[in-house]
C-alpha positions as CSV (number, residue, x, y, z in Angstrom):
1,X,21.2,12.3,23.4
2,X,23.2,13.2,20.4
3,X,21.8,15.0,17.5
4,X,22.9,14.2,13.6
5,X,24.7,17.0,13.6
6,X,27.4,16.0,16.3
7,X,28.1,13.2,13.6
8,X,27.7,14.9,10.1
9,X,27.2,18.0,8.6
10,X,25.5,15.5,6.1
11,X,21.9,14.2,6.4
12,X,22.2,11.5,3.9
13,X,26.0,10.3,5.0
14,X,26.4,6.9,4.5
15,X,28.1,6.5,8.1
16,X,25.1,8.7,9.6
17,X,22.4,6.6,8.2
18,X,24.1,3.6,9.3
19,X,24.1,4.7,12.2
20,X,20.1,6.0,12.2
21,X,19.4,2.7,11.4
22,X,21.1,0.9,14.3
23,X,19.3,2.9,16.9
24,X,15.8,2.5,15.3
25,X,16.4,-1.1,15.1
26,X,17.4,-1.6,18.5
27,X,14.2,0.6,19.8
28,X,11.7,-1.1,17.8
29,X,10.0,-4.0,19.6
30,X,9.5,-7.5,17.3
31,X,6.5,-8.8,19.1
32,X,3.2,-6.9,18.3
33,X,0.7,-5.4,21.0
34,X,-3.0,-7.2,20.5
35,X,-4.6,-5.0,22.8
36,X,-3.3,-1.1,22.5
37,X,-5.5,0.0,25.5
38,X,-4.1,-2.8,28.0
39,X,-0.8,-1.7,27.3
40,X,-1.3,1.8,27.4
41,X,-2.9,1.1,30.7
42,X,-0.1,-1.1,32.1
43,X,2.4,2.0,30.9
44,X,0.5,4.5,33.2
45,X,-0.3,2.5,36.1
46,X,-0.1,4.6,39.2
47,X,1.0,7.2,37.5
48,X,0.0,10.9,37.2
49,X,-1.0,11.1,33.1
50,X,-2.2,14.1,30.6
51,X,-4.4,12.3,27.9
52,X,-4.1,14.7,24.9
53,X,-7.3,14.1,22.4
54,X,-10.0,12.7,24.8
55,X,-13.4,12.8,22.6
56,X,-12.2,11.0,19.6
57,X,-14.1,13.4,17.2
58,X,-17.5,12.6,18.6
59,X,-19.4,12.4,22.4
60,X,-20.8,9.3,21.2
61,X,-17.3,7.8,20.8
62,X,-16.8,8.4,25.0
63,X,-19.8,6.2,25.4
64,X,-18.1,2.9,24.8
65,X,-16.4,0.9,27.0
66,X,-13.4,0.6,25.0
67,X,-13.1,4.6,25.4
68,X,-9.1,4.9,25.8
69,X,-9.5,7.9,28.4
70,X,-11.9,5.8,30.4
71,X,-9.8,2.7,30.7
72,X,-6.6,5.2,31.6
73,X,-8.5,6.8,34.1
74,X,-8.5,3.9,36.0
75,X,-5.2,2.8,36.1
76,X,-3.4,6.2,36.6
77,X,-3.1,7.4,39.9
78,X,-4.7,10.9,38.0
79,X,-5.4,11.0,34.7
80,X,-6.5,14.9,33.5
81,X,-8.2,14.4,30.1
82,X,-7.5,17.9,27.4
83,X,-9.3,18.6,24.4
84,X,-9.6,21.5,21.8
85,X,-13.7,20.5,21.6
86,X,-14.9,22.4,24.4
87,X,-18.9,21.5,24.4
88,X,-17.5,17.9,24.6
89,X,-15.3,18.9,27.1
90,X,-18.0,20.4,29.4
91,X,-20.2,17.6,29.0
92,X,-17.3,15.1,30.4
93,X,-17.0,17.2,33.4
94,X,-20.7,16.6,34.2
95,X,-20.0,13.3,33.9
96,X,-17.2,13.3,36.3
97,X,-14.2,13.4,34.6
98,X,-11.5,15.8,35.3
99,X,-11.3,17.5,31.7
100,X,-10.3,20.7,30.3
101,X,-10.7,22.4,27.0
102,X,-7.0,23.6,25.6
103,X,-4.9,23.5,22.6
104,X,-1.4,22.0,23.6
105,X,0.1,23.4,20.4
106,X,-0.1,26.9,21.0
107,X,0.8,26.3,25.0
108,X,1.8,24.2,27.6
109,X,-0.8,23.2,30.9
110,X,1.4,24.9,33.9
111,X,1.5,21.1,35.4
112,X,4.2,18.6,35.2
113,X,3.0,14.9,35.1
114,X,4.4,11.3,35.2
115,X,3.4,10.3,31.3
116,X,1.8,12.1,28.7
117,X,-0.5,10.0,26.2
118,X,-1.7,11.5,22.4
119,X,-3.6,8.8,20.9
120,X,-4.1,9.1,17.6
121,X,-3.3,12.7,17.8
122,X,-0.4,13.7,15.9
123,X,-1.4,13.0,12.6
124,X,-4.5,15.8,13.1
125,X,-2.2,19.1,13.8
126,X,-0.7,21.6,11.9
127,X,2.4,22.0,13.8
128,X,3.5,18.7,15.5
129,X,7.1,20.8,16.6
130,X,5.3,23.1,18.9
131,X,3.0,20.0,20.2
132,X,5.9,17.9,20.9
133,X,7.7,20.7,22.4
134,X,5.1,22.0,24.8
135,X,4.4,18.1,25.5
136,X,8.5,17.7,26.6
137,X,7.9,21.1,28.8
138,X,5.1,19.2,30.9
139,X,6.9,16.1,31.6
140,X,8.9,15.5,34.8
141,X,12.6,14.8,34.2
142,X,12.8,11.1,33.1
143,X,8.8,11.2,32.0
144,X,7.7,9.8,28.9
145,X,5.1,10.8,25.9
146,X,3.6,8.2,24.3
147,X,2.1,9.1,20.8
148,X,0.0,6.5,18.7
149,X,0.2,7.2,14.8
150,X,-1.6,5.1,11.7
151,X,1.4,2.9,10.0
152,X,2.0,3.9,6.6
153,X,3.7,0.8,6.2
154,X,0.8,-1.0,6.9
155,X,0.5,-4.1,4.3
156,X,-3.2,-3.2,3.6
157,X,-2.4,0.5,2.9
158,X,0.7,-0.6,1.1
159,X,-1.5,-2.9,-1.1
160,X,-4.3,0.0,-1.5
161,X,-1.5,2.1,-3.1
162,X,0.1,0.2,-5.4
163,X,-2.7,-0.3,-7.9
164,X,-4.2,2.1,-10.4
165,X,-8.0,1.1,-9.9
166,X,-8.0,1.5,-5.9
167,X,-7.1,5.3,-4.4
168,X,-6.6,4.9,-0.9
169,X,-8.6,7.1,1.4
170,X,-8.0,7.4,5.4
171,X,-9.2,10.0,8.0
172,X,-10.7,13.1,6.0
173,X,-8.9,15.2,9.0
174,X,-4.6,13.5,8.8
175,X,-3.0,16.1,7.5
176,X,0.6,13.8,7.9
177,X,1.9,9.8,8.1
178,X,4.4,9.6,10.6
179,X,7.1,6.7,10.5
180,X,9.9,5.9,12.8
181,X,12.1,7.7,11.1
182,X,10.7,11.0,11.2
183,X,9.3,10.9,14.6
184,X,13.0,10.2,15.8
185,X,14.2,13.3,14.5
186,X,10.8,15.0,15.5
187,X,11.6,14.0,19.3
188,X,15.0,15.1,19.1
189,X,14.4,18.5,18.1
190,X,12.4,18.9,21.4
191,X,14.5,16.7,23.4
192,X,12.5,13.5,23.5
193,X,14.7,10.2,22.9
194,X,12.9,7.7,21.5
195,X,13.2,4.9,23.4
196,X,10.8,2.4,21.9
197,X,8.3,1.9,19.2
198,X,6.2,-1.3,18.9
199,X,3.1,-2.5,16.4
200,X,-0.6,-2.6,17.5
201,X,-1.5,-6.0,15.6
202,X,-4.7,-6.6,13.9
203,X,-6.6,-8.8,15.9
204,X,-9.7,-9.4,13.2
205,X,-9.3,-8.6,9.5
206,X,-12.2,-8.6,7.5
207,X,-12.1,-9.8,4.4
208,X,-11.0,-13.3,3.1
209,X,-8.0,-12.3,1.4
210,X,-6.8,-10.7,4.9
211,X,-7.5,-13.3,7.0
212,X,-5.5,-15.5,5.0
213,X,-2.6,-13.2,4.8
214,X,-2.7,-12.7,8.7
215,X,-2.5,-16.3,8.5
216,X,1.0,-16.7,7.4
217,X,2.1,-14.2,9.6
218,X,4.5,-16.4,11.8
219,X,5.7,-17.8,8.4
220,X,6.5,-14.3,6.7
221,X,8.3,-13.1,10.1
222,X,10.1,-16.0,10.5
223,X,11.5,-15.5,6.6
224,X,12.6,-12.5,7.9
225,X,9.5,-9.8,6.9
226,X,8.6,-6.6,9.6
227,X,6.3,-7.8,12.2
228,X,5.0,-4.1,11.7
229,X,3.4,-5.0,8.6
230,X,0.8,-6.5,10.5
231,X,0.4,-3.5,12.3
232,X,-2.3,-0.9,11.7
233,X,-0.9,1.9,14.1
234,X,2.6,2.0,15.9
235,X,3.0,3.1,19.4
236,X,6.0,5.4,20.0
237,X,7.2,6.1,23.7
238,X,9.3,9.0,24.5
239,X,11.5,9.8,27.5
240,X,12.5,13.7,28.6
241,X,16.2,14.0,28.5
């Protein structure tokens, strides 16, 4: 893995960028994901797996059955759930679910494991360096982090933020967007290649005026528009180098 620097002492070198670009194109994936759970599943099957972020801002939240950590717990072979929310926490372990109360960003677990899953995660810190880092010191050689982040490029957020009379709001508690991009460099600095990104599709828009867009979908990718901006988060996998 070969950082910018081994190329140009440059950011914003033509020959650089060109070169940025090729290897984001070639890790993105064209076909969306319809169900982000099944495929995080799939990825940790049988594995040993760190699920960073288990109580999704409220106990209620760990009462559905679409409850990520749930679903992951029974496809890895272990699956250790960490939070920062530690009456949460406490009340997961009475309900038999091997859970602990840390903050991964001021230190690593002293555990190595197969995959490491943040969903939804990133945007939420204040220092995503020291998270990705500590993350990259907990994976086995050849191990992969997998971080799901909202898509800024997102038509419906794009749409939202072009026009005077709408301001778009998201989550009161992101503190960042996250693109390819940026998380490519992100991983690097801590070792992580980024091996592949792909779009969690929208499977049931709301409104009219959505459901028609979503429509034309095959139409507006086959004339050569991102599948991605059907996507309302992106899934990012990393491997340890």
């Amino acid at each position: 893995m070969q950082r910018w620097q081994e190329y140009s002492r440059d950011p914003n070198s033509p020959e650089l960028m060109k070169r940025r670009s090729e290897v984001l194109r070639d890790a993105r994936a064209g076909r969306l994901v319809e169900d982000r759970g099944r495929y995080l599943c799939d990825l940790v099957a049988g594995k040993s797996v760190l699920d960073v972020g288990i109580i999704e801002h409220t106990r209620q939240a760990c009462e559905s059955p679409n409850w990520l950590h749930r679903r992951l717990c029974g496809s890895a072979s272990r699956c250790l759930g960490v939070d920062i929310l530690a009456t949460e926490v406490d009340h997961l372990r009475t309900k038999g679910f091997e859970a602990i109360c840390a903050d991964i960003t001021a230190k690593p677990l002293p555990e190595l494991f197969d995959v490491i899953i943040a969903g939804e995660v990133l945007e939420h810190i204040e220092l995503p360096g020291a998270f990705m880092g500590n993350c990259a010191q907990m994976l086995k050689p050849g191990g992969r982090l997998v971080v799901t982040v909202p898509n800024p490029w997102y038509a419906n957020r794009i749409w939202k933020n072009v026009w005077n009379r709408l301001t778009y709001v998201d989550s009161a508690d992101h503190v960042a967007w996250y693109d390819a991009l940026t998380l490519y460099e992100l991983g690097q600095r801590h070792d992580l290649e980024l091996r592949r990104y792909t779009g969690v599709g929208v499977s049931r828009p709301r409104k009219v005026r959505a459901k028609l867009f979503f429509l034309l979908r095959p139409i507006l990718t086959a004339a050569g528009l991102s599948s991605h901006l059907f996507a309302n988060s992106i899934i990012y996998e990393f491997i340890r180098s």
